[in-house]
KEFILUM-243853 format. One record per residue (C-alpha): residue number from 1; residue in three letters; y, x, z. Coordinates in Angstrom, 3 decimals. Each point is the difference from the previous one (the first is absolute). Example, Ala and Ser with C-alpha at 12.3 -4.5 7.8 and 13.67 -1.06 7.14 Angstrom:
BEGIN
> kese, fikol, Y, X, Z
> 1, ALA, -4.500, 12.300, 7.800
> 2, SER, 3.440, 1.370, -0.660
This chain:
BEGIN
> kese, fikol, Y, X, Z
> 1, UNK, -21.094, 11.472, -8.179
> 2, UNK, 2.301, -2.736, 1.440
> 3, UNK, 3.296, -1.400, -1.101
> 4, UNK, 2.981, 1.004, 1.628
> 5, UNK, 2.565, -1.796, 1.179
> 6, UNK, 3.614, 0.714, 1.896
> 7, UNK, 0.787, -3.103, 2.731
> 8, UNK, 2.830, 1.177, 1.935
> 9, UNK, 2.904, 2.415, 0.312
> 10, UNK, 2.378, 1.403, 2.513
> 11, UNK, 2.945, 2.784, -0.670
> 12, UNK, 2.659, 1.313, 2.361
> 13, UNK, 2.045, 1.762, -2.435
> 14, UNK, 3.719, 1.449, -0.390
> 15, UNK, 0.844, -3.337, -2.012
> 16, UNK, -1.368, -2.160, 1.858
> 17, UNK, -2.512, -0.439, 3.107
> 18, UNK, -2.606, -2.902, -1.363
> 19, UNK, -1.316, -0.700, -3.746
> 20, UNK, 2.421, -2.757, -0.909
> 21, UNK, 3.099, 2.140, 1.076
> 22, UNK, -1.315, 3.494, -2.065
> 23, UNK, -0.384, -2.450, -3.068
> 24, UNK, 3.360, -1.803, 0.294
> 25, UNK, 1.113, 3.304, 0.118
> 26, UNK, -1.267, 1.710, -2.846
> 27, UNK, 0.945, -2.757, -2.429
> 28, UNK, 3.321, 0.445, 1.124
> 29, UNK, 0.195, 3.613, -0.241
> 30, UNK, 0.364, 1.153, 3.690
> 31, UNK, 0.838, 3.231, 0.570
> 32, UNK, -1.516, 0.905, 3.168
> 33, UNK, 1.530, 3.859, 0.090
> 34, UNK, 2.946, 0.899, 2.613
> 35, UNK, 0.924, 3.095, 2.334
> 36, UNK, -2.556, 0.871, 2.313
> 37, UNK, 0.557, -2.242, 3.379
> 38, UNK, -2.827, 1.726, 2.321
> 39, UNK, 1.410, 3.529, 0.225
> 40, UNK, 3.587, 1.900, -0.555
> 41, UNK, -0.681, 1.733, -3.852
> 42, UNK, 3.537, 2.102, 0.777
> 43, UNK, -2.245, 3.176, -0.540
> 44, UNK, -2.641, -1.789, -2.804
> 45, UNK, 0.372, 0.700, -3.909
> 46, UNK, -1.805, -3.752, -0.472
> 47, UNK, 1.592, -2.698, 1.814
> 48, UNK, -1.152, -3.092, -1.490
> 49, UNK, -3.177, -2.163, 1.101
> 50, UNK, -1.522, -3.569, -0.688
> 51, UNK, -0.013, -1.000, 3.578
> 52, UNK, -1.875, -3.163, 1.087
> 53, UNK, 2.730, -2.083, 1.688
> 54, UNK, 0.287, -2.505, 2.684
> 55, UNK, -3.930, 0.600, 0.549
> 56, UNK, -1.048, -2.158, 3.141
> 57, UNK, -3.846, 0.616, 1.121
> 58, UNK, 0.428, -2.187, 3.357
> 59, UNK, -1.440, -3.036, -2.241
> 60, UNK, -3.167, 1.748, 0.047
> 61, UNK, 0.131, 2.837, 2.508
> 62, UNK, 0.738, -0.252, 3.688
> 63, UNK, 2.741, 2.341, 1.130
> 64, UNK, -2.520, 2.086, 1.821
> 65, UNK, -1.971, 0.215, -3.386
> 66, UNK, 2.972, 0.917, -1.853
> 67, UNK, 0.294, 3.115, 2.637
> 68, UNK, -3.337, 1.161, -0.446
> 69, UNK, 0.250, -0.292, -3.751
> 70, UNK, 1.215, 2.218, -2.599
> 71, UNK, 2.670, -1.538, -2.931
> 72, UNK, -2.315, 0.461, -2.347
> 73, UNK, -3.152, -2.038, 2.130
> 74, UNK, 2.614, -2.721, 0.617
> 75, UNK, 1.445, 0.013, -3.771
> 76, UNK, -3.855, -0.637, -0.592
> 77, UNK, -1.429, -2.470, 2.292
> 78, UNK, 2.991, -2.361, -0.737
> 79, UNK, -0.687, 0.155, -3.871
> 80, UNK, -3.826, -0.128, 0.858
> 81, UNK, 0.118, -3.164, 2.164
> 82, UNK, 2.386, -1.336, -2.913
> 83, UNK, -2.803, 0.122, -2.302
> 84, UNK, -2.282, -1.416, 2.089
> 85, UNK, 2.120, -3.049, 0.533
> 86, UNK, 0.472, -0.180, -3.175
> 87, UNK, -3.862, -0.457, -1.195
> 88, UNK, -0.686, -1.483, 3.656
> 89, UNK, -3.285, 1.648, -0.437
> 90, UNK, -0.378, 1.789, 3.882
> 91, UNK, -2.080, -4.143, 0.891
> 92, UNK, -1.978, 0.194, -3.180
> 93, UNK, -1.799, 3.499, -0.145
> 94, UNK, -2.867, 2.009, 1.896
> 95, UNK, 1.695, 2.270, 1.964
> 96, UNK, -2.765, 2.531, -0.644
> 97, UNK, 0.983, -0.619, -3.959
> 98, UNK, 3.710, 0.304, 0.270
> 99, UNK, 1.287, 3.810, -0.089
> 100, UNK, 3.449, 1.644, -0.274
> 101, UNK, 0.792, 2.877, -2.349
> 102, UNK, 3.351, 0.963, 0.770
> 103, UNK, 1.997, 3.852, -0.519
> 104, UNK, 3.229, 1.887, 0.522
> 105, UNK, 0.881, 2.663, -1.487
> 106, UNK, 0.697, 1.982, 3.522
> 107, UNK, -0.207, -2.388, 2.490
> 108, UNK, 2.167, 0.081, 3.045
> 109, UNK, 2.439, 2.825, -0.941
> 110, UNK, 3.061, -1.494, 1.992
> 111, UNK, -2.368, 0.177, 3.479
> 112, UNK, -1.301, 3.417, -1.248
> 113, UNK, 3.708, 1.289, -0.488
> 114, UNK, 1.230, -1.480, 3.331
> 115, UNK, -3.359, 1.328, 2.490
> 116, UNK, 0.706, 3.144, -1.720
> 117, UNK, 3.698, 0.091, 1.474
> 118, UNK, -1.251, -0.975, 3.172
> 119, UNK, -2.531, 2.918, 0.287
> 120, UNK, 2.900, 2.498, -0.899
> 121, UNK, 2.392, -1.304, 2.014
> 122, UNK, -2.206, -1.291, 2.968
> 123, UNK, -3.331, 1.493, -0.109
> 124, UNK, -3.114, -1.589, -0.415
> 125, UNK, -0.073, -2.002, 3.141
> 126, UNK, 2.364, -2.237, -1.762
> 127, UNK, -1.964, -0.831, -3.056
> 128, UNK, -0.957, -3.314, 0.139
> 129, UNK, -3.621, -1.955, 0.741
> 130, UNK, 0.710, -1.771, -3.507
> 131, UNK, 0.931, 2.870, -2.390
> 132, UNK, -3.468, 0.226, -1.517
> 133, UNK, -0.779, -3.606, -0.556
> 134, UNK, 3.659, -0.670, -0.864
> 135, UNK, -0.229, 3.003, -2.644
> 136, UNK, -3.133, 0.440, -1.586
> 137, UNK, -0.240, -1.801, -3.524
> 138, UNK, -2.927, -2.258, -0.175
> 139, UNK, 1.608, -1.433, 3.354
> 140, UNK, 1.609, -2.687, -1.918
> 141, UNK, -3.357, -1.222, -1.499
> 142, UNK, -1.989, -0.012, 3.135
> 143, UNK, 3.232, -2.464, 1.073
> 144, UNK, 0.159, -1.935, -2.341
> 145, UNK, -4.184, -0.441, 0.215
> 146, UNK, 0.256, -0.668, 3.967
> 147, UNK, 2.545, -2.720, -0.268
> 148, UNK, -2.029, -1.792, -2.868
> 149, UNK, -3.079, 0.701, 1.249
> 150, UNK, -1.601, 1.796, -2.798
> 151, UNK, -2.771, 1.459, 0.569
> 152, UNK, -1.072, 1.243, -3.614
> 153, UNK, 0.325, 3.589, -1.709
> 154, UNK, 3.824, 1.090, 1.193
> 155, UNK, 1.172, 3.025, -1.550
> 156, UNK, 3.248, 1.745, -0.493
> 157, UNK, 0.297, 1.576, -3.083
> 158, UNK, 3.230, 2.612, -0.910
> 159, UNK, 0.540, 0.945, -3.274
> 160, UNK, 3.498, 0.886, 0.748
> 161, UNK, 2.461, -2.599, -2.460
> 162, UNK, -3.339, -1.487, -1.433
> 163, UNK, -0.972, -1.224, 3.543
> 164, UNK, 0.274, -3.962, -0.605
> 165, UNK, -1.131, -0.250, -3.224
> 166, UNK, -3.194, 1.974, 0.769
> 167, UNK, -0.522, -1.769, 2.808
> 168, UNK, 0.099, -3.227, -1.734
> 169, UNK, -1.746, 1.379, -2.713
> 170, UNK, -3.250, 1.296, 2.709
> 171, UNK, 0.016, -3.831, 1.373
> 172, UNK, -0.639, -0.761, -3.660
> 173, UNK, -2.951, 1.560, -0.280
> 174, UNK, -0.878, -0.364, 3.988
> 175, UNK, 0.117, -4.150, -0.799
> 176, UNK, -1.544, 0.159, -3.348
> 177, UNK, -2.965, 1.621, 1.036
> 178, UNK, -0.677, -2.278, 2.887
> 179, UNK, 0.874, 2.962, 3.046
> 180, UNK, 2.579, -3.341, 0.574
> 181, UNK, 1.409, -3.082, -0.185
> 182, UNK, 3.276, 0.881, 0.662
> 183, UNK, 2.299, 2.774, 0.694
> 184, UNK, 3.710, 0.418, 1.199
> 185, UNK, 1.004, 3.014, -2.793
> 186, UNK, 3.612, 1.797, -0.158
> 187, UNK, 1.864, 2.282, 1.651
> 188, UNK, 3.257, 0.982, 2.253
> 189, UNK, 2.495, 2.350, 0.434
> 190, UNK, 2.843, 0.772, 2.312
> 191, UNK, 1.073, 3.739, -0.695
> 192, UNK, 3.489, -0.129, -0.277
> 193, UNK, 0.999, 2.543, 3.065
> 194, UNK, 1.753, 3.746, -0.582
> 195, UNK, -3.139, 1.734, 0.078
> 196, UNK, -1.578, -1.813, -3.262
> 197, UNK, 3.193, 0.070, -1.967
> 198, UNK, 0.986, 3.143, 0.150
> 199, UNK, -4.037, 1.034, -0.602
> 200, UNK, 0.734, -1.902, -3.747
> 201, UNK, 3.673, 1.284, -0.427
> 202, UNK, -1.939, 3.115, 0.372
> 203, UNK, -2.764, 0.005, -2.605
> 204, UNK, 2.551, -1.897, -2.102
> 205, UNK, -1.275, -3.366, -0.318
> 206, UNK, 3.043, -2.321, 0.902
> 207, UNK, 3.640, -0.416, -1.615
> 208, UNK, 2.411, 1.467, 1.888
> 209, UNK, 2.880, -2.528, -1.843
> 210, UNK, 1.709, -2.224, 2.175
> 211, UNK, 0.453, -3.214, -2.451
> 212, UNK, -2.403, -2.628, 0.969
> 213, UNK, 0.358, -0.652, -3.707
> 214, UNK, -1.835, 3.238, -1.324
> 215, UNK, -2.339, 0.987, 3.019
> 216, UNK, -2.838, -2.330, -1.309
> 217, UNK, 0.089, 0.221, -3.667
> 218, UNK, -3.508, -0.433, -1.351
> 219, UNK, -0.262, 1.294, -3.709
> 220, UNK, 3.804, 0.858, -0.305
> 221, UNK, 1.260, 3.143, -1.541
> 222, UNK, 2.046, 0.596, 3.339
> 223, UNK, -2.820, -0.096, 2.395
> 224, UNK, -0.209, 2.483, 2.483
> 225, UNK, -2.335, -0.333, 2.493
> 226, UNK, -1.351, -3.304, 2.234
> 227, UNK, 1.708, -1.742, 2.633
> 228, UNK, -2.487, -0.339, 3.222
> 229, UNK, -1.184, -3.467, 1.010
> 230, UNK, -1.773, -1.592, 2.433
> 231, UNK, -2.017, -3.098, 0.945
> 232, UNK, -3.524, -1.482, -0.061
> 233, UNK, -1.675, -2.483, -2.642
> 234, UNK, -3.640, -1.821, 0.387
> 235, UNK, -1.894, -1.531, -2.022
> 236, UNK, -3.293, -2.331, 0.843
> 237, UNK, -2.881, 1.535, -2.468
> 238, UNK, -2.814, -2.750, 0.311
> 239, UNK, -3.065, -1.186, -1.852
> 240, UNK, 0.531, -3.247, -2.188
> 241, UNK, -2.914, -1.692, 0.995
> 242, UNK, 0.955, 0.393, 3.374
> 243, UNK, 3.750, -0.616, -0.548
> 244, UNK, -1.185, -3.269, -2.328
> 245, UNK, -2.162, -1.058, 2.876
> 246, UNK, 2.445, -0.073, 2.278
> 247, UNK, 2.706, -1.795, -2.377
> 248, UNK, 2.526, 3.442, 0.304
> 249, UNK, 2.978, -0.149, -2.318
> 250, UNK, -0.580, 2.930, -2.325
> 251, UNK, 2.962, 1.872, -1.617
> 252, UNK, -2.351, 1.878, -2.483
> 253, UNK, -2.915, 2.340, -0.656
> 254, UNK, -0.011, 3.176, 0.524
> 255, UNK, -2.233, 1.486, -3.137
> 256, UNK, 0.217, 3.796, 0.358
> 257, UNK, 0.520, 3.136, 1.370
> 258, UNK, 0.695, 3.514, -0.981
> 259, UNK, -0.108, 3.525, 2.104
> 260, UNK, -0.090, 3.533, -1.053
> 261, UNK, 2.409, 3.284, 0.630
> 262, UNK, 1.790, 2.293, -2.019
> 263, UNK, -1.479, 2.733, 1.674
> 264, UNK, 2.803, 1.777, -0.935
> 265, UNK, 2.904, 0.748, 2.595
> 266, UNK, 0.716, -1.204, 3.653
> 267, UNK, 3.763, -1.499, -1.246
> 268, UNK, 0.445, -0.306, -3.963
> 269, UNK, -2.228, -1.980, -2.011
> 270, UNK, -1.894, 1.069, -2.835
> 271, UNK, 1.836, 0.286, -3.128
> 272, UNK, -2.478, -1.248, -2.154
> 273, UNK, -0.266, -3.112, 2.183
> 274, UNK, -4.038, -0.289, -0.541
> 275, UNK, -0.520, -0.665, 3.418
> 276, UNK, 2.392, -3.165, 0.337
> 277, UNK, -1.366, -1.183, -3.421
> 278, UNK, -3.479, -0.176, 1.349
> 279, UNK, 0.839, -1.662, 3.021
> 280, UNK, 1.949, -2.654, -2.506
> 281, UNK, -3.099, -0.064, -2.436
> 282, UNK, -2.735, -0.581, 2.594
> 283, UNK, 2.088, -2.939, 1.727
> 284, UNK, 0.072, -1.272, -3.706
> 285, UNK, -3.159, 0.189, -0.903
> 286, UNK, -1.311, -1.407, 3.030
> 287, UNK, 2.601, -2.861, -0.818
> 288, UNK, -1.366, -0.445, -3.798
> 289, UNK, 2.404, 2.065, -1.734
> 290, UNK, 3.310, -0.620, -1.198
> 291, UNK, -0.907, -1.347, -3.147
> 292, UNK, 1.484, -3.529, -0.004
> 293, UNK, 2.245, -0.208, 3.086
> 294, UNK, 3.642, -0.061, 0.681
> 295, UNK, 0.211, 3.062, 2.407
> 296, UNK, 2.254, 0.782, 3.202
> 297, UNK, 0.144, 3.078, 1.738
> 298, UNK, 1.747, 0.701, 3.352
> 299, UNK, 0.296, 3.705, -0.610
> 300, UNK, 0.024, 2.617, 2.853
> 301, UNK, 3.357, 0.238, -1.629
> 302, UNK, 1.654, 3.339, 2.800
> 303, UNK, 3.201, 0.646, -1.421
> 304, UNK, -1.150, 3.614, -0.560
> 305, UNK, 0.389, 1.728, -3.055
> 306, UNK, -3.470, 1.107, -0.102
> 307, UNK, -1.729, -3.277, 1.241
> 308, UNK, 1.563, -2.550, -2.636
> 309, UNK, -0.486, 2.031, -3.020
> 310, UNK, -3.632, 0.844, 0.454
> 311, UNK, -1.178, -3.753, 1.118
> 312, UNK, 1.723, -1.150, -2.988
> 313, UNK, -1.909, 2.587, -1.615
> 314, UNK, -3.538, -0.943, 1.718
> 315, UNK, 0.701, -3.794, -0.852
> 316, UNK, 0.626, 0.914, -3.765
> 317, UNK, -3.184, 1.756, 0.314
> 318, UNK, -1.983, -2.175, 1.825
> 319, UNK, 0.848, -3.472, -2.375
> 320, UNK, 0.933, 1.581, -3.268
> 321, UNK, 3.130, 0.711, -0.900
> 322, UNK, 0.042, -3.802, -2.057
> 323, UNK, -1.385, -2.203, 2.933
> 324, UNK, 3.269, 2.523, 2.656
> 325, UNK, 2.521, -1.419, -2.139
> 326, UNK, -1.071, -3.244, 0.441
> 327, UNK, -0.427, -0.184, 3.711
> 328, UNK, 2.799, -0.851, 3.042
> 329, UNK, 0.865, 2.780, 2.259
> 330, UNK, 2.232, 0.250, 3.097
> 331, UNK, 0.077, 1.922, 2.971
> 332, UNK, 1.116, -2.170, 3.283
> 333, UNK, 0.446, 3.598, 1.253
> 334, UNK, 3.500, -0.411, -1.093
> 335, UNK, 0.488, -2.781, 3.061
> 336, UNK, -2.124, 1.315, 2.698
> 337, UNK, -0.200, 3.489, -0.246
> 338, UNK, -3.036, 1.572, -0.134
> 339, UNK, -1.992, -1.013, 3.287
> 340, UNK, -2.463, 2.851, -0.306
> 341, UNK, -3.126, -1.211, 1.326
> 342, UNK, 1.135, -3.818, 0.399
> 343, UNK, 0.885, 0.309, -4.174
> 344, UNK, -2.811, -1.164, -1.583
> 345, UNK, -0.557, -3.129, 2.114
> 346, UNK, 3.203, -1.078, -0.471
> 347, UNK, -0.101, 0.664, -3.401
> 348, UNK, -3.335, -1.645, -0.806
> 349, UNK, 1.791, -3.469, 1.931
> 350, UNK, 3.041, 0.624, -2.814
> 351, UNK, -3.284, -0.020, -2.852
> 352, UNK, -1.618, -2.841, 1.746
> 353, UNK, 3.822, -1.923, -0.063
> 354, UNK, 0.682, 0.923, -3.718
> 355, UNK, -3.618, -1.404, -1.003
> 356, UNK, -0.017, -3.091, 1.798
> 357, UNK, 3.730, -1.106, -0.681
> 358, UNK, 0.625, 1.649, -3.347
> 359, UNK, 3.288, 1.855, 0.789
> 360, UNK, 0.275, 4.077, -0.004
> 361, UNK, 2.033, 1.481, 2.425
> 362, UNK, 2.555, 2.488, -1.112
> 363, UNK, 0.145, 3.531, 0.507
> 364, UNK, 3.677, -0.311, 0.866
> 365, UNK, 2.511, 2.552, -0.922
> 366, UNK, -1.408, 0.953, -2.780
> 367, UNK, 2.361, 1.351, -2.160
> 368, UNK, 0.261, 2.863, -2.014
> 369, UNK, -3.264, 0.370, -2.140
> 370, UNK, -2.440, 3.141, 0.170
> 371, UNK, -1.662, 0.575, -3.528
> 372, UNK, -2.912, 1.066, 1.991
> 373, UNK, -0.555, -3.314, 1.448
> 374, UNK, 0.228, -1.829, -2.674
> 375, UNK, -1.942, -3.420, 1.241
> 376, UNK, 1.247, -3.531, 0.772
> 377, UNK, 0.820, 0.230, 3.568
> 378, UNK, 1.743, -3.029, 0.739
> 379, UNK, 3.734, 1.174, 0.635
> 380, UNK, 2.043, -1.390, 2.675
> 381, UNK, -1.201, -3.835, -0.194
> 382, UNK, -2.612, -1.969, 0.210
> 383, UNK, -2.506, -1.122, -2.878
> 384, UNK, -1.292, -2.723, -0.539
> 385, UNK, -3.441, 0.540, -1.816
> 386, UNK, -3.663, -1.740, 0.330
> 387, UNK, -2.245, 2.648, 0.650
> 388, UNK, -3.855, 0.424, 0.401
> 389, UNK, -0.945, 3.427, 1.264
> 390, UNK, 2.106, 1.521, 3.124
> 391, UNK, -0.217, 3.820, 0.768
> 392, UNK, 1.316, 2.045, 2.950
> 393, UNK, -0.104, 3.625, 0.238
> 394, UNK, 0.688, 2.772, 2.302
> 395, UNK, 0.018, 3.700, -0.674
> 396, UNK, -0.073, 2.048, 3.345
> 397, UNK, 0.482, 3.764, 1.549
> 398, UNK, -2.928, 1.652, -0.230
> 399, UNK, -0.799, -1.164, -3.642
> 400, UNK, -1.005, -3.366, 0.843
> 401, UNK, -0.257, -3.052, -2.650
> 402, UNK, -0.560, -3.726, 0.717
> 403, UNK, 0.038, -3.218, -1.857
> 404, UNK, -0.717, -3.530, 0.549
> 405, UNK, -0.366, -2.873, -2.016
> 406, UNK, 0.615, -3.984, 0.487
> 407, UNK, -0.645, -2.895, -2.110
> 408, UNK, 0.541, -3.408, 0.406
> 409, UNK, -2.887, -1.518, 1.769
> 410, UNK, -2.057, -1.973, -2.368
């Protein structure tokens, strides 16, 4: 089995559209909620978002690309080719060795919503040429693989909010068991339109408050539901030899990976939280246990009150009670909203940020304790802390647990 490495990352997110931008601001406690900009909400219960703002694909896309191209494919080819700048690795690999692993939760809803109009209102003579290849969901991974020329395994893998960090986690094991030397991992999502809000008003999964304040309040007593995000991250998954061979800058290894499901419910988690301990334990294990280390973990961190009791729960279970006291928590949720499929990528660049420069970002607005999570999740600033062992995890609809785990490169 080969070491693991991460050499480049990309985001577009609703604090910022490159890497340097989301950290600057997380450490200073962005809130990236507001009213809903894309559609009138007069008639919605839930009128808050985490929009990505003053997003501009012409860098990388032609304007004729951009009008053959879902949001979500362009939200993920610009955070793709990011990451590939970023490691410079596109003049240094086998294109038959470099793949792309890269999900959404739904894929292009927006062009699925608006070709659905058009049929109702104008028959289906007007549908257009591009509604299938604008729409369907692994459509931003065969992109993305075209315009870097990767001819490797491509897959797009949904496991609804889980999406990035189980495709990141997949690359994992796809590079460390030699199927490739390298592999564009993450995930996008641009479902922010009337149809897919008022589907989660409906099963009751977002806040309904109209304080940007309160809408994202990981782990509070007030929390109420999540606020919808949006956005892409990308990560560059590569072996070390390779990565050494080629003199890449590498931000860390990645050491593990967890997957398993509730099995369960299509909505709620588990209340026992089993299944999201065992995704934590295997990453760990894999990783060399937590014996010894000083221990982040980006938590999936929803703002529901079902989600942030029972991860707190499958973390206490998962590292002993002694070793949860002991470790840093925070959920960046609080800043971006939760960006459903593109979470976990984004998420794991926040774990990959906190390891290398030794500062925690906050889960901000964090204020009124819940004696059911009763961990140290960094409230409202930033902390300043050393720390050896970085975990992300993501819980998803359907049951689905994942978790990933960094070190420092040694």
């Amino acid at each position: 089995m080969r070491k693991v490495v991460i050499t480049g990352m990309g985001a577009v997110t609703p604090i910022g559209n490159d890497v340097p931008s989301l950290w600057d601001a997380m450490m200073k406690g962005t809130n990236g909620i507001a009213p809903i900009t894309r559609f009138d909400t007069t008639d919605f219960k839930a009128t808050l978002a985490a929009e990505v703002k003053d997003f501009n694909p012409e860098p990388y896309l032609s304007k004729g690309e951009v009008r053959k191209t879902d949001l979500f494919v362009q939200y993920g080819i610009v955070a793709a080719q990011q990451a590939v700048e970023d490691s410079q690795i596109t003049e240094h690999i086998d294109p038959k060795r470099f793949g792309v692993y890269f999900g959404s939760g739904v894929g292009g809803f927006g062009t699925m919503a608006e070709e659905q109009s058009a049929l109702l209102e104008k028959g289906p003579r007007r549908i257009s040429p591009q509604f299938v290849p604008k729409m369907i969901s692994n459509i931003a991974a065969g992109n993305i693989a075209i315009r870097t020329n990767a001819q490797g395994p491509c897959l797009s893998i949904s496991t609804a909010c889980a999406t990035g960090t189980t495709c990141i986690g997949e690359a994992f094991r796809a590079v460390r068991d030699g199927y490739a030397d390298a592999i564009i991992a993450g995930g996008s999502e641009a479902s922010i339109i009337p149809l897919a809000v008022a589907g989660f008003i409906n099963c009751m999964a977002l806040t309904t408050t109209d304080d940007v304040n309160a809408a994202s309040i990981p782990f509070d007593k007030r929390r109420s539901g999540f606020v919808m995000g949006e956005g892409a991250g990308a990560l560059i998954v590569e072996d070390y030899e390779h990565a050494k061979a080629r003199g890449a800058k590498i931000y860390c290894e990645l050491v593990g990976y967890g997957s398993t499901c509730d099995a369960f419910h299509v909505t709620a988690p588990s209340p026992e939280a089993e299944g999201g301990a065992e995704a934590i334990r295997q990453a760990v294990m894999q990783a060399g246990g937590a014996e010894g280390h000083s221990i982040y973990i980006n938590a999936h961190g929803t703002s529901t009150p079902l989600n942030d009791k029972t991860e707190t729960l499958a973390i206490k279970k998962a590292l002993g009670e002694e070793i949860a006291k002991t470790v840093k928590i925070s959920s960046t949720k609080s800043m971006t909203g939760h960006m459903l499929g593109a979470a976990g990528a984004v998420e794991a660049i926040a774990s990959i940020l906190a390891l290398q420069k030794g500062i925690i970002p906050p889960t901000i607005n964090l204020c009124e304790a819940d004696e059911e999570c009763d961990l140290d999740y960094t409230p409202n600033v930033p902390c300043e802390k050393e720390i050896t062992l970085a975990l992300s995890t993501s819980l998803g609809f359907g049951g689905h647990n994942a978790c990933i785990a960094f070190k420092k490169e040694s």
